[in-house]
C-alpha positions in Angstrom: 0.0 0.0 0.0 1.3 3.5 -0.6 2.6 5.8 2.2 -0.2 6.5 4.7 0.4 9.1 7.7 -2.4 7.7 9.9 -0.5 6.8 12.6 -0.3 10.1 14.1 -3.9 10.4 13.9 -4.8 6.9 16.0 -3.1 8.6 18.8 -4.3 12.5 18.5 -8.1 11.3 18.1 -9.1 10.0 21.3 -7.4 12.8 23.0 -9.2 15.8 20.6 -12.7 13.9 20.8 -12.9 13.4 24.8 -12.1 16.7 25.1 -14.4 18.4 22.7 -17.0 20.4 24.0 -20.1 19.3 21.8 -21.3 16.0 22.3 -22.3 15.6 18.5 -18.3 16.4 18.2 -17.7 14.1 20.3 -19.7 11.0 18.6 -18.2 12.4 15.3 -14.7 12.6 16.0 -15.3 9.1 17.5 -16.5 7.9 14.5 -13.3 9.5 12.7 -11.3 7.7 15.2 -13.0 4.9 13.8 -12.7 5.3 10.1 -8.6 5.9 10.8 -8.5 2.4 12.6 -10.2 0.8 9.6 -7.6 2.6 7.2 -4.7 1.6 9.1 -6.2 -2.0 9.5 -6.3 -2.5 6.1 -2.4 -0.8 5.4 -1.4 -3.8 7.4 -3.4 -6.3 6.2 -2.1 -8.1 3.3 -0.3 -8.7 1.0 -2.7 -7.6 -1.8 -3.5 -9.3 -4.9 -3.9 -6.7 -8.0 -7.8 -6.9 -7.9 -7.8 -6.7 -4.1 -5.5 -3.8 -3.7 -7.2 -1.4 -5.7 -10.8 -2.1 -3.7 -8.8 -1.9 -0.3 -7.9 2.1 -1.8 -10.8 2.7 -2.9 -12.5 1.5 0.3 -9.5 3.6 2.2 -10.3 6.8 0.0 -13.8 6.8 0.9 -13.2 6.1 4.9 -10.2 8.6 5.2 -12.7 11.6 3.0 -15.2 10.9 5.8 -13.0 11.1 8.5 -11.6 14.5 6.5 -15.3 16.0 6.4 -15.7 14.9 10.4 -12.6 16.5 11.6 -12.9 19.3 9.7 -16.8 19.9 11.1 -15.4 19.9 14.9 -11.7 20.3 15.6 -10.0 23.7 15.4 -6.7 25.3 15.8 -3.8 23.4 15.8 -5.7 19.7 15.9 -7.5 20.8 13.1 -4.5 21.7 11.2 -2.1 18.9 12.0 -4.7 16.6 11.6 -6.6 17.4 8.6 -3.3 18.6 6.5 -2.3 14.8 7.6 -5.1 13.6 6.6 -5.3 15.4 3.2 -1.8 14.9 2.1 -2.9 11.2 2.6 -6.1 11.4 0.4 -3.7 12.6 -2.6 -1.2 9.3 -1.8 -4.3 7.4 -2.1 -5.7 8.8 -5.4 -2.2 9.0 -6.7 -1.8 5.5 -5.9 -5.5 4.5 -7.6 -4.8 6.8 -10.8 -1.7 4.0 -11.1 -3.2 0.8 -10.2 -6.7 0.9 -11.2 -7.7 1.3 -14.1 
Protein backbone atom coordinates (compact mmCIF):
# COMPACT_ATOMS: atom_id res chain seq x y z
CA UNK A 1 0.00 0.00 0.00
CA UNK A 2 1.32 3.48 -0.59
CA UNK A 3 2.64 5.76 2.24
CA UNK A 4 -0.18 6.55 4.75
CA UNK A 5 0.41 9.05 7.73
CA UNK A 6 -2.44 7.66 9.88
CA UNK A 7 -0.47 6.78 12.56
CA UNK A 8 -0.33 10.08 14.12
CA UNK A 9 -3.92 10.38 13.90
CA UNK A 10 -4.81 6.94 15.98
CA UNK A 11 -3.09 8.57 18.84
CA UNK A 12 -4.31 12.46 18.46
CA UNK A 13 -8.08 11.32 18.08
CA UNK A 14 -9.10 10.03 21.34
CA UNK A 15 -7.40 12.85 23.04
CA UNK A 16 -9.19 15.80 20.60
CA UNK A 17 -12.68 13.95 20.84
CA UNK A 18 -12.87 13.40 24.83
CA UNK A 19 -12.10 16.73 25.09
CA UNK A 20 -14.38 18.39 22.68
CA UNK A 21 -16.98 20.39 24.03
CA UNK A 22 -20.07 19.33 21.83
CA UNK A 23 -21.35 16.03 22.31
CA UNK A 24 -22.33 15.59 18.49
CA UNK A 25 -18.33 16.36 18.22
CA UNK A 26 -17.67 14.14 20.33
CA UNK A 27 -19.69 11.05 18.56
CA UNK A 28 -18.20 12.37 15.30
CA UNK A 29 -14.75 12.61 16.04
CA UNK A 30 -15.32 9.07 17.51
CA UNK A 31 -16.46 7.91 14.53
CA UNK A 32 -13.30 9.48 12.65
CA UNK A 33 -11.33 7.70 15.22
CA UNK A 34 -13.02 4.85 13.83
CA UNK A 35 -12.67 5.35 10.05
CA UNK A 36 -8.61 5.89 10.82
CA UNK A 37 -8.50 2.39 12.60
CA UNK A 38 -10.18 0.78 9.60
CA UNK A 39 -7.57 2.63 7.22
CA UNK A 40 -4.68 1.63 9.14
CA UNK A 41 -6.16 -2.03 9.45
CA UNK A 42 -6.26 -2.47 6.07
CA UNK A 43 -2.35 -0.81 5.37
CA UNK A 44 -1.41 -3.82 7.45
CA UNK A 45 -3.43 -6.29 6.19
CA UNK A 46 -2.06 -8.06 3.26
CA UNK A 47 -0.30 -8.67 1.05
CA UNK A 48 -2.69 -7.65 -1.77
CA UNK A 49 -3.45 -9.33 -4.93
CA UNK A 50 -3.87 -6.67 -7.95
CA UNK A 51 -7.83 -6.88 -7.94
CA UNK A 52 -7.84 -6.66 -4.12
CA UNK A 53 -5.53 -3.76 -3.67
CA UNK A 54 -7.25 -1.39 -5.68
CA UNK A 55 -10.78 -2.10 -3.69
CA UNK A 56 -8.76 -1.90 -0.29
CA UNK A 57 -7.86 2.15 -1.83
CA UNK A 58 -10.82 2.71 -2.86
CA UNK A 59 -12.55 1.54 0.35
CA UNK A 60 -9.50 3.59 2.17
CA UNK A 61 -10.33 6.84 0.04
CA UNK A 62 -13.75 6.79 0.92
CA UNK A 63 -13.17 6.13 4.89
CA UNK A 64 -10.24 8.62 5.20
CA UNK A 65 -12.71 11.61 3.01
CA UNK A 66 -15.19 10.93 5.77
CA UNK A 67 -12.99 11.06 8.54
CA UNK A 68 -11.65 14.50 6.49
CA UNK A 69 -15.29 16.04 6.40
CA UNK A 70 -15.70 14.89 10.40
CA UNK A 71 -12.61 16.54 11.57
CA UNK A 72 -12.87 19.31 9.70
CA UNK A 73 -16.76 19.92 11.12
CA UNK A 74 -15.40 19.88 14.88
CA UNK A 75 -11.71 20.31 15.60
CA UNK A 76 -10.03 23.67 15.41
CA UNK A 77 -6.66 25.34 15.82
CA UNK A 78 -3.78 23.35 15.78
CA UNK A 79 -5.68 19.66 15.87
CA UNK A 80 -7.50 20.76 13.10
CA UNK A 81 -4.52 21.72 11.19
CA UNK A 82 -2.06 18.94 12.04
CA UNK A 83 -4.72 16.58 11.57
CA UNK A 84 -6.55 17.38 8.58
CA UNK A 85 -3.27 18.57 6.46
CA UNK A 86 -2.28 14.85 7.58
CA UNK A 87 -5.15 13.65 6.58
CA UNK A 88 -5.28 15.39 3.21
CA UNK A 89 -1.80 14.86 2.05
CA UNK A 90 -2.86 11.20 2.62
CA UNK A 91 -6.09 11.43 0.40
CA UNK A 92 -3.74 12.64 -2.62
CA UNK A 93 -1.22 9.34 -1.84
CA UNK A 94 -4.27 7.36 -2.13
CA UNK A 95 -5.71 8.82 -5.44
CA UNK A 96 -2.25 8.98 -6.66
CA UNK A 97 -1.85 5.49 -5.92
CA UNK A 98 -5.47 4.49 -7.58
CA UNK A 99 -4.75 6.81 -10.81
CA UNK A 100 -1.72 4.00 -11.14
CA UNK A 101 -3.21 0.78 -10.25
CA UNK A 102 -6.68 0.87 -11.18
CA UNK A 103 -7.75 1.27 -14.13
Amino acid sequence: MPRMSVAALLILLPAVASAAPDPRCAADLSRADELVSAVAKRDRGGPYGPSQICSALRTNLRDMQEANVLMRRCMSGHALRENVGQMEASIEDVRAAIARRCR
